[in-house]
VMD Tcl script that draws the C-alpha trace (Angstrom):
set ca {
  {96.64 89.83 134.34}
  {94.34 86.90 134.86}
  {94.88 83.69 133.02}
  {91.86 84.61 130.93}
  {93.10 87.35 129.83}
  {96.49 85.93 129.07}
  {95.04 83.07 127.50}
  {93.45 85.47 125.30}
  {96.48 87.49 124.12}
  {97.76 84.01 123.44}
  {95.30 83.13 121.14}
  {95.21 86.25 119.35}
  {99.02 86.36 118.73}
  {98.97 82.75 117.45}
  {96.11 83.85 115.62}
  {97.84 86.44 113.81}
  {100.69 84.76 112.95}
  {99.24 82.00 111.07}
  {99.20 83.00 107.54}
  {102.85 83.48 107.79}
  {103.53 80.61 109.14}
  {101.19 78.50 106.68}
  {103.09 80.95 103.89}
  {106.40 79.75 105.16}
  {105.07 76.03 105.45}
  {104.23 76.03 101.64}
  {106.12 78.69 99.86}
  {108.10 75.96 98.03}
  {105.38 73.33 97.49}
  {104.66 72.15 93.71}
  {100.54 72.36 93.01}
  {101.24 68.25 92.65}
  {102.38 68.17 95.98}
  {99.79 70.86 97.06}
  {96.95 68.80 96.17}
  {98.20 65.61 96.92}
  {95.77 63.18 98.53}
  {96.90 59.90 100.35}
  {94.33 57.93 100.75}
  {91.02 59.47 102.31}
  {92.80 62.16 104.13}
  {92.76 65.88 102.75}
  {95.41 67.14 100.43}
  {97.53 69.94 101.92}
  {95.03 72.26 99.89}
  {92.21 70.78 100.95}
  {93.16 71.55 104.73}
  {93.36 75.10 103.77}
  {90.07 75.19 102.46}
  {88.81 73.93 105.70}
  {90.21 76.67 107.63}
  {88.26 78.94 105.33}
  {85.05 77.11 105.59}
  {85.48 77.49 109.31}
  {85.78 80.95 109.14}
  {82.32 81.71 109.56}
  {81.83 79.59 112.19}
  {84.84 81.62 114.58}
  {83.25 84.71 113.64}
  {79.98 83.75 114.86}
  {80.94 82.18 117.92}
  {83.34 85.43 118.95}
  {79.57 86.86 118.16}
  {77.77 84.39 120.47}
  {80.27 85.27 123.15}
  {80.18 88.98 122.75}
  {75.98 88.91 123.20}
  {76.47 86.65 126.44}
  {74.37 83.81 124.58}
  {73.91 80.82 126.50}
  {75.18 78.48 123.96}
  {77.54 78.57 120.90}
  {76.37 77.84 117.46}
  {77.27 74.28 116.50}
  {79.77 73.39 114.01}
  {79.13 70.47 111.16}
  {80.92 67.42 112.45}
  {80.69 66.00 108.95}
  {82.61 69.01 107.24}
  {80.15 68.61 104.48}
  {81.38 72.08 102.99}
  {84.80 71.04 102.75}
  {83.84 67.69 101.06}
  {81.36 69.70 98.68}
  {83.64 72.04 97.64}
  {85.98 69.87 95.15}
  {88.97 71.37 96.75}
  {90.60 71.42 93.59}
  {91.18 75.42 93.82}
  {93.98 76.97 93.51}
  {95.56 77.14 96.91}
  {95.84 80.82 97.17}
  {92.77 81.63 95.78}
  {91.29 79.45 98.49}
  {93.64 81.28 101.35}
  {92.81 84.59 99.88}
  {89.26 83.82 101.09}
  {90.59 83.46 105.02}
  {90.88 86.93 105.79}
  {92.00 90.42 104.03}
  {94.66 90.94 105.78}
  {96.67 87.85 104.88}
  {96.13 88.83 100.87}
  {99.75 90.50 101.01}
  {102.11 87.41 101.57}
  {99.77 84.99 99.77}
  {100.19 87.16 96.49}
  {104.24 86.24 97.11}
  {102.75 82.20 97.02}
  {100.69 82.85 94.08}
  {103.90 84.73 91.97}
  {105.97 82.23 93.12}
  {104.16 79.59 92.02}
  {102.89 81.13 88.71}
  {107.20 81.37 88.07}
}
mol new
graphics top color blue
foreach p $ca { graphics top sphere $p radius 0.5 }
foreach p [lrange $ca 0 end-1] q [lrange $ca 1 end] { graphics top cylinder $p $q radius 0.2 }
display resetview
């Protein structure tokens, strides 16, 4: 297998495993804690949002590289959609928006913290 390739799997398997790692990173945060800001730097929350934000952006590059295009789309340096946003969201509704397929375990955050 070439390192490319392996690289690849690499990716995709830390990929995957994300959301339950962020799940298990969380699970017993309070939405004070959650939301949190010290200083300038993004709450906890906040950070989640940018993942979503991001989303996109991922998608269309794995687009730009599957059409052979010469150069990836750009991403905004400034994060202005994270900043715009107000990240003051619930967390899971904001992680819900990541990807389908993560909905499952981030139900078990949101009835956790709804307890």
């Amino acid at each position: 297998m070439s390192n490319l390739v392996c690289d690849a799997v690499i990716a995709w398997e830390r990929l995957r495993g994300t959301p339950a790692c962020l799940e298990e990173r969380v699970r017993d945060l309070s939405h004070g804690t959650l939301s949190k800001r010290i200083g300038d730097a993004w709450s906890i929350q906040e950070q989640f949002g940018h993942l979503s934000d991001l989303e996109p952006l991922w998608y269309g590059r794995v687009e730009d590289l599957s059409t052979g295009r010469a150069q990836l789309r750009t991403a905004d340096l400034t994060n202005s959609a994270t900043w715009e946003a107000g990240r003051r969201a619930k967390l899971v509704l904001r992680l819900e928006s990541l990807n389908p397929s993560i909905s499952s375990g981030l139900r078990c955050i949101r009835d956790y913290n709804s307890r």
